[in-house]
C-alpha positions in Angstrom: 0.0 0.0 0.0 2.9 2.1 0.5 2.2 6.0 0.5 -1.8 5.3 -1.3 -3.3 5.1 2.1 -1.8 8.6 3.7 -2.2 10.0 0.7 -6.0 9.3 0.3 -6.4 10.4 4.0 -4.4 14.0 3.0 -7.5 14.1 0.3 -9.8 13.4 2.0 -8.5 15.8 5.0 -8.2 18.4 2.3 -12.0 18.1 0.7 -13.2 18.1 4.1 -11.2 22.0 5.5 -13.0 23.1 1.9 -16.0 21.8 2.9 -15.5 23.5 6.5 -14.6 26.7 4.6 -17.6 26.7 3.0 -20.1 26.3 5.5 -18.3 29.0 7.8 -18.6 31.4 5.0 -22.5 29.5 4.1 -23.4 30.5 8.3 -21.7 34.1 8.0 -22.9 35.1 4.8 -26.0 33.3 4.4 -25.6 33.3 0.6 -27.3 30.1 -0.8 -24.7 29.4 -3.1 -22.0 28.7 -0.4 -24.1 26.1 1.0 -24.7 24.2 -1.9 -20.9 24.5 -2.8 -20.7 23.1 0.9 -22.7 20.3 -0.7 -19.8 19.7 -3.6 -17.2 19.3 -1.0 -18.9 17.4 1.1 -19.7 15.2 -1.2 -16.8 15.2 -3.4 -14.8 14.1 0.4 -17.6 10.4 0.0 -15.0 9.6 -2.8 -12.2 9.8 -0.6 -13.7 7.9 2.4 -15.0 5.4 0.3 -11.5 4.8 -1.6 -10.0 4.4 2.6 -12.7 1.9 3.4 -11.9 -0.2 0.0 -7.7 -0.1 1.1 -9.1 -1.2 4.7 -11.8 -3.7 4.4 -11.9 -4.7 0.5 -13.6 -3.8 -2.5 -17.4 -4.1 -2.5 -20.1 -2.8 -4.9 -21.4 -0.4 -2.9 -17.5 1.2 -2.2 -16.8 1.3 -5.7 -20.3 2.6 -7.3 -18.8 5.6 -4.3 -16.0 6.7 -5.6 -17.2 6.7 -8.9 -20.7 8.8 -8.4 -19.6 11.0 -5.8 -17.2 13.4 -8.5 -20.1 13.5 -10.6 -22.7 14.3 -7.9 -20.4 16.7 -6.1 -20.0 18.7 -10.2 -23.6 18.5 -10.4 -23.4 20.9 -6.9 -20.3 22.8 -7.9 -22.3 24.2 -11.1 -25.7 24.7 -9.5 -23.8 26.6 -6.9 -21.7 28.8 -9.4 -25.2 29.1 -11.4 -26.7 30.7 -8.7 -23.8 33.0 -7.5 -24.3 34.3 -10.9 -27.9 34.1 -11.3 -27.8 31.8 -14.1 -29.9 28.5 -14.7 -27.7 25.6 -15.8 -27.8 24.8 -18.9 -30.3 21.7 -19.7 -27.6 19.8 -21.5 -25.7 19.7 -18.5 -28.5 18.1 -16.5 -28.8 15.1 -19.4 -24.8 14.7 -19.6 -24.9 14.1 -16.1 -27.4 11.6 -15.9 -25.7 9.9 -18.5 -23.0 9.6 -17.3 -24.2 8.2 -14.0 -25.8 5.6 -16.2 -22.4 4.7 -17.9 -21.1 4.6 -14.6 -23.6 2.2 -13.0 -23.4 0.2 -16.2 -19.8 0.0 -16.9 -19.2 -1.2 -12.9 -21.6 -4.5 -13.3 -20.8 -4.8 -17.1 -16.9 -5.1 -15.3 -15.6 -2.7 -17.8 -11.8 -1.8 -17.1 -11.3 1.4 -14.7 -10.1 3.8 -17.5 -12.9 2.8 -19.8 -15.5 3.4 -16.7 -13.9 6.8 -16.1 -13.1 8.1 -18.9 -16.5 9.7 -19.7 -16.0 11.2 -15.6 -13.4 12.7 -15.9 -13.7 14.6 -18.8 -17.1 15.7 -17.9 -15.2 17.1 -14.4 -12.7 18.6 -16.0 -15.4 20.3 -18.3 -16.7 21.6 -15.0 -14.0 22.9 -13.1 -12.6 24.8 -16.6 -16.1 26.4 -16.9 -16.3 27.5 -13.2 -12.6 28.6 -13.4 -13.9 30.7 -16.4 -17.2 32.1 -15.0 -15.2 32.9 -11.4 -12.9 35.2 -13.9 -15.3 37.1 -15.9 -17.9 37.6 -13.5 -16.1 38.1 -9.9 -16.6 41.0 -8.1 -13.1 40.8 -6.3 -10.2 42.2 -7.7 -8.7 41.0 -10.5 -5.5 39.6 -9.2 -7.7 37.1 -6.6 -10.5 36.6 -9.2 -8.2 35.3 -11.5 -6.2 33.2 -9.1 -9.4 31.8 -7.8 -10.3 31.4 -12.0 -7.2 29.7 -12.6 -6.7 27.4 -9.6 -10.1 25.4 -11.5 -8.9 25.8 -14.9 -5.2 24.1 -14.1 
C-alpha cells in the first residue's frame, strides 16, 4: 500500500477543511450558493472515504459505485452553486450529460468494464466543469482582478 493510504487520507483531510470553509462562509454570509458548494465538498470528500474503506476492508459494490458517483454528484453541486452566484440556470444539456453519465457509470461497474474505460467519460465531464467554473469565477467576480483570477485559474489548471 505504500504512501496510497496517507495520501487518500491528505485528500480526504483536504475536501473536508474546503467543505469547512464553506459552510463558515455559508453561516456568515447566508448566501445560498455557499451552502450548496458546501454540498460539492462534502460530497466530493464520499469519494475519498470510500476509496480508505476499499484499502481497509476490501472492494465491494457499494465502495466502488462511491467513488465513482460521488465526483459527478459533487460537479452537479459545484455548477448549480456557481449558477446561482451568478444568477444563471444551468444549462439543460448539462443536466442530461450528467445523468448519462451516472448511467455509464452504474453500467460500466456490473458490465466489469476496465477502470479507464468506466472513467473516462467522468473525468472529462469534471474537468469540463472545473474549466467552466474557473472561467465564469474570472469574468464575472466582483473581487479584484489579481484574486479573481487566481481563484479562476486554480479550476482551470
Amino acid at each position: 500500500m505504500g504512501w496510497l493510504f496517507p495520501s487518500v487520507v491528505a485528500a480526504f483531510c483536504s475536501t473536508i477543511v474546503f467543505a469547512l470553509t464553506y459552510l463558515y462562509l455559508y453561516r456568515a454570509e447566508g448566501e445560498k450558493y455557499f451552502g450548496i458548494w458546501t454540498i460539492s465538498w462534502s460530497v466530493y470528500s464520499l469519494r475519498f472515504l470510500c476509496v480508505l474503506l476499499i484499502l481497509s476492508f476490501g472492494p465491494n459494490t457499494f465502495l466502488q459505485l462511491g467513488t465513482q458517483l460521488s465526483p459527478l454528484i459533487s460537479s452537479l453541486f459545484l455548477v448549480l452553486g456557481t449558477a446561482w452566484w451568478i444568477e444563471r440556470k444551468v444549462h439543460p444539456l448539462f443536466w442530461i450529460a450528467s445523468f448519462l453519465i451516472g448511467v455509464w457509470i452504474v453500467m460500466a461497474h456490473f458490465l466489469k468494464f476496465s477502470f479507464w474505460i468506466t472513467t473516462i467519460p467522468t473525468f472529462f465531464f469534471l474537468g469540463g466543469v472545473y474549466i467552466w467554473t474557473g472561467v465564469v469565477i474570472i469574468r464575472f467576480s466582483f473581487q479584484a482582478a489579481f484574486a479573481r483570477h487566481i481563484a479562476g485559474w486554480v479550476f482551470i489548471l
